[in-house]
FIVOKE-313271 format. One record per residue (C-alpha): x, y, z; residue number from 1. Coordinates in Angstrom, 3 decimals. Example, Ala and Ser with C-alpha at 12.3 -4.5 7.8 and 13.67 -1.06 7.14 Angstrom:
REM FIVOKE-313271
pt xx->12.300, yy->-4.500, zz->7.800, i->1
pt xx->13.670, yy->-1.060, zz->7.140, i->2
//
This chain:
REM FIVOKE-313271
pt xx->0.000, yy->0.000, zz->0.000, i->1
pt xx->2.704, yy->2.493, zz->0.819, i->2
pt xx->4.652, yy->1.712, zz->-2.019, i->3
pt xx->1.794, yy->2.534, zz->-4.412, i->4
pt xx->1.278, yy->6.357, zz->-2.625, i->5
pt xx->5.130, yy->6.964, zz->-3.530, i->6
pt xx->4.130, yy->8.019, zz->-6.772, i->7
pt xx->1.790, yy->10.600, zz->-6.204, i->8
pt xx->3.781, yy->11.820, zz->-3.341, i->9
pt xx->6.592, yy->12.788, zz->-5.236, i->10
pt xx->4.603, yy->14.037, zz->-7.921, i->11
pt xx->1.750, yy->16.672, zz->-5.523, i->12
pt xx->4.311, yy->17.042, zz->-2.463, i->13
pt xx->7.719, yy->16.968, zz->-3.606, i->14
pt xx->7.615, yy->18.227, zz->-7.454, i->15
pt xx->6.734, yy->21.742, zz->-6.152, i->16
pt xx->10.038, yy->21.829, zz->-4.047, i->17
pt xx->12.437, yy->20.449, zz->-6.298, i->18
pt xx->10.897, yy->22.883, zz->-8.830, i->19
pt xx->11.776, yy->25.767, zz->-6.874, i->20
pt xx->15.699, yy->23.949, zz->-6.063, i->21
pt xx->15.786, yy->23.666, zz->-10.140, i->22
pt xx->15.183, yy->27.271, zz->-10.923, i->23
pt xx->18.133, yy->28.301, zz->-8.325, i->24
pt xx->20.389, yy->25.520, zz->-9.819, i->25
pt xx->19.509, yy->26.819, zz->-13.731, i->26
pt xx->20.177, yy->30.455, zz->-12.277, i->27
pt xx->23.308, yy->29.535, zz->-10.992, i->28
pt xx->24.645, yy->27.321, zz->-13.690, i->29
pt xx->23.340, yy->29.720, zz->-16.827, i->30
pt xx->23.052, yy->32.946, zz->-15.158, i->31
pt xx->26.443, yy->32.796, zz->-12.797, i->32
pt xx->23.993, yy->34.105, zz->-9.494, i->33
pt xx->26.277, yy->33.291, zz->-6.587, i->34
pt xx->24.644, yy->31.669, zz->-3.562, i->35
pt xx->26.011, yy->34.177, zz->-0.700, i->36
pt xx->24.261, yy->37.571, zz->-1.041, i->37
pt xx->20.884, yy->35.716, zz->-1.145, i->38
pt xx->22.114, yy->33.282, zz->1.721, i->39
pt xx->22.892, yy->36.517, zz->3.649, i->40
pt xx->19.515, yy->38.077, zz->3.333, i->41
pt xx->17.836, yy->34.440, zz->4.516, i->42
pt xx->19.969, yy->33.780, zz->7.511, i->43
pt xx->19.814, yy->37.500, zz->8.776, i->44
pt xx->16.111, yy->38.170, zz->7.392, i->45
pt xx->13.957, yy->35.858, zz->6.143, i->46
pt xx->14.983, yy->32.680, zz->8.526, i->47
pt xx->14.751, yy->34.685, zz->11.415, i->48
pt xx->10.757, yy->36.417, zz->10.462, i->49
pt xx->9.764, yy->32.813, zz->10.179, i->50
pt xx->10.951, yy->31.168, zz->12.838, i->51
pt xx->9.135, yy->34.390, zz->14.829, i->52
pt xx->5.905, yy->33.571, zz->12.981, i->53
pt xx->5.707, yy->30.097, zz->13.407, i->54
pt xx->6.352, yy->29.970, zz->16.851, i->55
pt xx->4.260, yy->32.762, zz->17.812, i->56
pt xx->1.479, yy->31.441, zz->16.079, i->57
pt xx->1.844, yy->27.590, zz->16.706, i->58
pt xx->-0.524, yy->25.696, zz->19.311, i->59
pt xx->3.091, yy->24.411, zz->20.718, i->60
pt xx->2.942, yy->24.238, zz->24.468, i->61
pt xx->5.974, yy->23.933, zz->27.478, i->62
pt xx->5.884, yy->20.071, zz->27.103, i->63
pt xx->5.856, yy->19.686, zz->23.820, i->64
pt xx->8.087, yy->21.850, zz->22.646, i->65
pt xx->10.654, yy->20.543, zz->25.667, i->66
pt xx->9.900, yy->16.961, zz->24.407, i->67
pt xx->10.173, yy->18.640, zz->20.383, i->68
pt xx->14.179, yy->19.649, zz->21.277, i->69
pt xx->14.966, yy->16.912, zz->23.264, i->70
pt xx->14.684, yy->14.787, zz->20.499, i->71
pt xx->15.920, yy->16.810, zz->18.272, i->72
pt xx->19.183, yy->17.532, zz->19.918, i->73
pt xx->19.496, yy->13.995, zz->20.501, i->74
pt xx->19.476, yy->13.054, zz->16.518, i->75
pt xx->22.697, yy->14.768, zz->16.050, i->76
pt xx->24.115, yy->13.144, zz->19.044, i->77
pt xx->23.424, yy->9.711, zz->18.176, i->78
pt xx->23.598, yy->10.303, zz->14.517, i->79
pt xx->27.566, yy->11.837, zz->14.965, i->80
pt xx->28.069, yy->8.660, zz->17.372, i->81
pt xx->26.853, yy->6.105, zz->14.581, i->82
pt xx->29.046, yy->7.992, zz->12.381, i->83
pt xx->32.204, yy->7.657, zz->14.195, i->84
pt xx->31.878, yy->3.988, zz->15.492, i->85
pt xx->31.315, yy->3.050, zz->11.312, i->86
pt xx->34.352, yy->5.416, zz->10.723, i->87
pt xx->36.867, yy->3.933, zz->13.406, i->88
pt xx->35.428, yy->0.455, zz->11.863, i->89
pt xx->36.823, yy->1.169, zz->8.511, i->90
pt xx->39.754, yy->1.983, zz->9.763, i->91
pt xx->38.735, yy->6.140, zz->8.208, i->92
pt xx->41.414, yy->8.838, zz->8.403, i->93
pt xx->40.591, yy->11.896, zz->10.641, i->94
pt xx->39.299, yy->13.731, zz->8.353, i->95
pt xx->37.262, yy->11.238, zz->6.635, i->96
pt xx->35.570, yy->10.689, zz->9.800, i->97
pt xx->34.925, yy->14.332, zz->10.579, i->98
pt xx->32.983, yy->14.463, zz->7.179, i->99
pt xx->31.207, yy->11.260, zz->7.414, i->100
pt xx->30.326, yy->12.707, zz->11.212, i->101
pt xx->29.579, yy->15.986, zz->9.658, i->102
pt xx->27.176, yy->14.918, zz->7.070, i->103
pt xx->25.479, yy->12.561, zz->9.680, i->104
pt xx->24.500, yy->14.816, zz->11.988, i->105
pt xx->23.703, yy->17.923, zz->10.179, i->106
pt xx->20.638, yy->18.039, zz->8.067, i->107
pt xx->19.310, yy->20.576, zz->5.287, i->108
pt xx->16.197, yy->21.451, zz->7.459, i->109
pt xx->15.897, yy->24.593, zz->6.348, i->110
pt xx->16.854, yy->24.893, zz->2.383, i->111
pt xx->14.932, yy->22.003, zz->1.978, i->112
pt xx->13.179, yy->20.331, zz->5.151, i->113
pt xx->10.651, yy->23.314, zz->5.628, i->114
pt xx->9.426, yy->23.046, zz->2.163, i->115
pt xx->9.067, yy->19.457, zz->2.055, i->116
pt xx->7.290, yy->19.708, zz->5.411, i->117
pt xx->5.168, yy->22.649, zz->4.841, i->118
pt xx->4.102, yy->20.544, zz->1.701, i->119
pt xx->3.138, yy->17.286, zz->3.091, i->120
pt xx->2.067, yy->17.742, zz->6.474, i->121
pt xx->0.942, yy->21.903, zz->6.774, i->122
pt xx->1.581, yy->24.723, zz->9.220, i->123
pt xx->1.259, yy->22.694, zz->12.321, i->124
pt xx->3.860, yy->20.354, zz->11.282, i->125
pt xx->5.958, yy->23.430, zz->9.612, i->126
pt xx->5.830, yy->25.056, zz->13.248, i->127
pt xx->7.534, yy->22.162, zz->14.897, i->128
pt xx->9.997, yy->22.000, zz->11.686, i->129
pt xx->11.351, yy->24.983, zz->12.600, i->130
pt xx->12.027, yy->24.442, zz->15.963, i->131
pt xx->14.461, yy->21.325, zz->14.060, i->132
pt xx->15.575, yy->23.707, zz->11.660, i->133
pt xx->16.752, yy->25.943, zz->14.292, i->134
pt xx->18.554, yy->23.550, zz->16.743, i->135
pt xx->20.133, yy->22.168, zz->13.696, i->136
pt xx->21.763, yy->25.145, zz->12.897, i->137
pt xx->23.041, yy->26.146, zz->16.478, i->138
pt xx->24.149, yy->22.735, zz->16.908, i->139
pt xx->26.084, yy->23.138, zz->13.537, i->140
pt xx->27.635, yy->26.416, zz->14.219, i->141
pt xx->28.757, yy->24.664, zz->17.421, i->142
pt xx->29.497, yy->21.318, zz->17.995, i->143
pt xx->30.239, yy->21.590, zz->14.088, i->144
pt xx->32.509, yy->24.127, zz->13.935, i->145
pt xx->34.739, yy->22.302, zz->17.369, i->146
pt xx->34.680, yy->19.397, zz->15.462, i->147
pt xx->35.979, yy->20.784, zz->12.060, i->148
pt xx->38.203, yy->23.436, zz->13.984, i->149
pt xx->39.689, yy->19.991, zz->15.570, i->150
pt xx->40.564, yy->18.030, zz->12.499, i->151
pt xx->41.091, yy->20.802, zz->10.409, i->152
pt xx->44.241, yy->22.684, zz->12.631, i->153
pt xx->43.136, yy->25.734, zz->11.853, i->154
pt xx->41.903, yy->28.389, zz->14.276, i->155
pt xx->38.411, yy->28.960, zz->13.454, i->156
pt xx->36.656, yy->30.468, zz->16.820, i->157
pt xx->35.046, yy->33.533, zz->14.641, i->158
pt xx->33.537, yy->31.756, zz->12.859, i->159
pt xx->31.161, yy->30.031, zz->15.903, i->160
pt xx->28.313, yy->32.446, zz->14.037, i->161
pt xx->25.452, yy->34.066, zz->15.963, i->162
pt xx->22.346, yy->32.699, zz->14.724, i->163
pt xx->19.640, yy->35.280, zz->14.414, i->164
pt xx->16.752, yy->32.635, zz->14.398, i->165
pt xx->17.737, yy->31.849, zz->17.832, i->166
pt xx->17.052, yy->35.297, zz->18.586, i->167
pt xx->13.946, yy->35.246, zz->17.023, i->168
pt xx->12.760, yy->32.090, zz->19.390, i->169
pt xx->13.551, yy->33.976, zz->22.255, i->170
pt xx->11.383, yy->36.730, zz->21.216, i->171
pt xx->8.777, yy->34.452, zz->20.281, i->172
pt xx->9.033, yy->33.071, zz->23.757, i->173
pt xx->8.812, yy->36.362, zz->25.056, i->174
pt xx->5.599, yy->37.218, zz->23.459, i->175
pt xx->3.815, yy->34.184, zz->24.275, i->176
pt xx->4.535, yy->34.015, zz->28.050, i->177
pt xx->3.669, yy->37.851, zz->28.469, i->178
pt xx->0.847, yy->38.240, zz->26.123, i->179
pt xx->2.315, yy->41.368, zz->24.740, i->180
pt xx->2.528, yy->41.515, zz->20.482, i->181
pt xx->4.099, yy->43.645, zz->18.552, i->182
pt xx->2.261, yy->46.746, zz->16.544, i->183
pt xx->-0.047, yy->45.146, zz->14.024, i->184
pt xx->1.821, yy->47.085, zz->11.307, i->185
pt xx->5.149, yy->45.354, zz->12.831, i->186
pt xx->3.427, yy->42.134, zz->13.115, i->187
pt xx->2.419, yy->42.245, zz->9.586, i->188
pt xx->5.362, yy->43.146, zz->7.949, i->189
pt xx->7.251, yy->40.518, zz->10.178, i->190
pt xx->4.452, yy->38.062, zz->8.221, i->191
pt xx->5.387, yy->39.009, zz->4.571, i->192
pt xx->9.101, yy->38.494, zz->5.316, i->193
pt xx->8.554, yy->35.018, zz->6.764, i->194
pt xx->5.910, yy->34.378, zz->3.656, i->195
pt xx->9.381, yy->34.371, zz->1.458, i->196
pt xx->11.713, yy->32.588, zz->3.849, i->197
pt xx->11.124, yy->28.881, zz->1.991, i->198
pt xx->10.894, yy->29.712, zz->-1.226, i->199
pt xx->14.186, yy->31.987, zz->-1.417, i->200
pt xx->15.544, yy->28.766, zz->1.060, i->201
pt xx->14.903, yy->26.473, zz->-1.938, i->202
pt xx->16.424, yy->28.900, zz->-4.564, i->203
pt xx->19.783, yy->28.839, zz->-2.241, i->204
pt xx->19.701, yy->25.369, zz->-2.655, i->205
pt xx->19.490, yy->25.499, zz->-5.723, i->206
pt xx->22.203, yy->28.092, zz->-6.723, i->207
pt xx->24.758, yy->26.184, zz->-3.516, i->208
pt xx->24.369, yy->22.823, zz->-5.623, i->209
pt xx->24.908, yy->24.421, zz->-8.892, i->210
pt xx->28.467, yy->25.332, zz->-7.703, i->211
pt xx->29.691, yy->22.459, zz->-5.678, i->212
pt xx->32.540, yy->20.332, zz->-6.735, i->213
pt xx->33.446, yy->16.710, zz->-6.248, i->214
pt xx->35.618, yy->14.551, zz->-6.275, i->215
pt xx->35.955, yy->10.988, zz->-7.026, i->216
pt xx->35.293, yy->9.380, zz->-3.527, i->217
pt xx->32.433, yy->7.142, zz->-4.163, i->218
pt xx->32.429, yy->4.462, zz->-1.516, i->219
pt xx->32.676, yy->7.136, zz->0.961, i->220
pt xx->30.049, yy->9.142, zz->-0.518, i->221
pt xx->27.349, yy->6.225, zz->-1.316, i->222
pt xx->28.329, yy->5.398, zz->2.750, i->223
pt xx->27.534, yy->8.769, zz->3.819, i->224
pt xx->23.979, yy->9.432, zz->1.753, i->225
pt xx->23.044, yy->6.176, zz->2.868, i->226
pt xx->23.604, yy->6.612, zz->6.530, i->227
pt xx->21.957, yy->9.859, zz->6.477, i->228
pt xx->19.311, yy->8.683, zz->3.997, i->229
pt xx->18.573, yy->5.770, zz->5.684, i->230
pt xx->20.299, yy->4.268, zz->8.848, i->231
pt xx->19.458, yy->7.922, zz->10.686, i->232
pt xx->16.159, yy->7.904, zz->9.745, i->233
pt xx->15.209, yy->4.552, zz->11.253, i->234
pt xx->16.983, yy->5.404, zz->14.358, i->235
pt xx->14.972, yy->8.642, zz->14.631, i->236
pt xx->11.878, yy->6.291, zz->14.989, i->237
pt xx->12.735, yy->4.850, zz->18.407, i->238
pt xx->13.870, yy->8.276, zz->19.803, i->239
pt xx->10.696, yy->9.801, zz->18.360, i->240
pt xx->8.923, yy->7.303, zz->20.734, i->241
pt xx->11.253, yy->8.016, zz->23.503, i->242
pt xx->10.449, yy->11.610, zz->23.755, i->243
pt xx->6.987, yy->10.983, zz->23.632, i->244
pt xx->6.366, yy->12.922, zz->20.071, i->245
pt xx->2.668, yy->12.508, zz->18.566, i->246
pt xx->0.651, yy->14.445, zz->16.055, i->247
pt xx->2.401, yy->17.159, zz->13.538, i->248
pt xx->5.642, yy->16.839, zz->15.852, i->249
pt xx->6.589, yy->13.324, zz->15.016, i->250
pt xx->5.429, yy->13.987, zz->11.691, i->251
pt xx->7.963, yy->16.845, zz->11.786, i->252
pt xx->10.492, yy->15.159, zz->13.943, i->253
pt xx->11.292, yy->12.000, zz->11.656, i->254
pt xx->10.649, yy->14.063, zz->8.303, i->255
pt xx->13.559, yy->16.262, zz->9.225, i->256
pt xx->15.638, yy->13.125, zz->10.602, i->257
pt xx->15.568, yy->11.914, zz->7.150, i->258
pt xx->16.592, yy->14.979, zz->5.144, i->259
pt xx->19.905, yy->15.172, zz->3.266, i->260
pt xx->23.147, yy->16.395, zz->4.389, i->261
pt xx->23.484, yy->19.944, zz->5.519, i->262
pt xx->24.911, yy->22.153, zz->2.315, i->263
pt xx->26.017, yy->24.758, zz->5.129, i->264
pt xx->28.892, yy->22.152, zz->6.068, i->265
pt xx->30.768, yy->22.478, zz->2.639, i->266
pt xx->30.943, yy->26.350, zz->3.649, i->267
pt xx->32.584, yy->24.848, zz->7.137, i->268
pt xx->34.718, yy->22.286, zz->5.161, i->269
pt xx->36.595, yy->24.896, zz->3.031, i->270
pt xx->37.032, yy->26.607, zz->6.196, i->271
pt xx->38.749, yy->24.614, zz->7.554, i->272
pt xx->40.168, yy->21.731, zz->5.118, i->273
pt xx->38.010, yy->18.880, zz->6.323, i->274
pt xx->37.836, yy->17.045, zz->2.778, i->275
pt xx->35.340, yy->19.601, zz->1.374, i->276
pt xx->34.877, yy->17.771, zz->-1.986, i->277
pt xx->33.901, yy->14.936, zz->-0.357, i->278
pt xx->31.438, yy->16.353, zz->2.209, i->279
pt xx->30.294, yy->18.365, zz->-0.796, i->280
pt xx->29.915, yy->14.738, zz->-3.047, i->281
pt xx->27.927, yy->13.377, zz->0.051, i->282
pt xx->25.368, yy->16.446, zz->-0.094, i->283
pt xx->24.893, yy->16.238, zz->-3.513, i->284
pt xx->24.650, yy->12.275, zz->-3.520, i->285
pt xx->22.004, yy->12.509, zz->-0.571, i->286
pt xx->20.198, yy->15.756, zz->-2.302, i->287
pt xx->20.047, yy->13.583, zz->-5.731, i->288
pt xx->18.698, yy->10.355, zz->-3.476, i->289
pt xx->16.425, yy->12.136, zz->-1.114, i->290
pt xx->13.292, yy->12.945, zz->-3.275, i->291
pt xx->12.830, yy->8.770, zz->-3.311, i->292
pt xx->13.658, yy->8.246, zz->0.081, i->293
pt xx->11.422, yy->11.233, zz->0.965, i->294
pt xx->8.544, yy->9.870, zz->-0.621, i->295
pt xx->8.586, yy->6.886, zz->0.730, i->296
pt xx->9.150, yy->8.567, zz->4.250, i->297
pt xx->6.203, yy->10.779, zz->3.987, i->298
pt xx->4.128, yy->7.674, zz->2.466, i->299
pt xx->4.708, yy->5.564, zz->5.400, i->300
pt xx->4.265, yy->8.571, zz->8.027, i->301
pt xx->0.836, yy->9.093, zz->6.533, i->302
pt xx->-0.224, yy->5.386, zz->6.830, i->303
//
């Protein structure tokens, strides 16, 4: 039965997205549109407004949401642990096993995950998918950054980046528990921002794949999509149950868990010489993979 809804799946819930990740890859490969100034304007801007909106308007209460980052903090965690006890089996070099860690742990939940959410599942789900977007990223920008600071050599402790959607949660916090909101003018314009935070997400996805490069490392890239493809995503099933997720949060939850590889960690890889080509070869691998995988993922969470 599930097999037969992966079909339409990928042709009403994930076409739209990897529409959107095609016209930033054609823009970047034909028009030469580099990824960064848009990147900029979504991490300081757009990310941010969303993140706001969601939150303030999601039915999310104190349990759920403590429950919500427990488990998602705990996917990296066990994900980077799977990572390195496969590594140290294959006998990987340092830096082989800081990408194959990397790559693991870190998930495009934004760029892609939101979309592919916010498609299948709706705004409650899409509220809870930020929430994974955002601990994602501040896990990234620092566990991530100690770990490729470590293997790399190089110092690297500016770049342990603020992130402004953090920000943004605490103000959504702040709202909620005191009742106050924003001008409606403010509130308003705050909407329309976060109204073009996925779509310009999927267009930077787009124009980041459109100028990665690889390199001829198959084994270790077919090992890393499928452990982030696959092995992750089964894990996430158990945890999901752990933490006590239900509804649009689990829905959330082990959508996210099975995204592909975070494209933000080939911008930490040429940072800081942790086999970028590869890490980049995994990304692209798991990117080229995941509308399948996805699809089957969404058919079996709708069952």
């Amino acid at each position: 039965m599930i097999l037969r809804l992966v079909p339409e799946i990928f042709f009403h819930d994930l076409t739209p997205v990897l529409l959107a990740i095609a016209v930033g890859w054609l823009a970047g490969r034909w028009l030469k549109i580099p990824p960064h100034p848009m990147a900029r304007v979504s991490f300081y801007i757009l990310n941010p407004a969303l993140v706001y909106i969601s939150l303030t308007r999601s039915d999310i209460t104190g349990e759920e949401l403590a429950r919500f980052l427990g488990f998602s903090i705990s996917i990296p965690l066990v994900a980077g642990s799977l990572g390195l006890l496969l590594s140290l089996a294959l006998g990987l070099s340092a830096s082989e096993r800081t990408a194959l860690m990397l790559t693991a742990m870190f998930v495009n939940a934004g760029s892609y995950g939101l979309g592919v959410v916010q498609r299948a599942f709706g705004e409650a789900a899409l509220a809870r998918a930020v929430l994974y977007f955002m601990t994602n990223n501040i896990l990234l920008n620092t566990i991530g950054v100690l770990m490729a600071v470590h293997t790399g050599g190089r110092t690297g402790w500016r770049s342990m980046l603020i992130v402004p959607s953090f920000y943004a949660a605490l103000l959504a916090a702040l709202v909620r528990l005191s009742g106050w909101a924003p001008p409606e003018p403010v509130e308003a314009g705050i909407a329309l921002l976060s109204r073009g935070a996925i779509p310009v997400l999927l267009i930077v996805l787009g124009l980041e794949l459109a100028h990665i490069q690889l390199e001829d490392r198959w084994f270790l890239m077919g090992l890393g999509a499928f452990l982030r493809l696959t092995v992750i995503p089964l894990v996430a099933i158990p945890l999901a149950q752990i933490w006590g997720l239900e509804g649009p949060a689990r829905q959330a939850g082990l959508l996210e868990s099975a995204m592909p590889a975070a494209i933000s960690s080939v911008v930490m890889a040429v940072e800081f010489g942790v086999y970028p080509r590869t890490i980049a070869g995994i990304i692209f691998l798991s990117t080229l993979l995941s509308p399948l995988t996805l699809s089957a993922w969404i058919a079996w969470l709708r069952g």
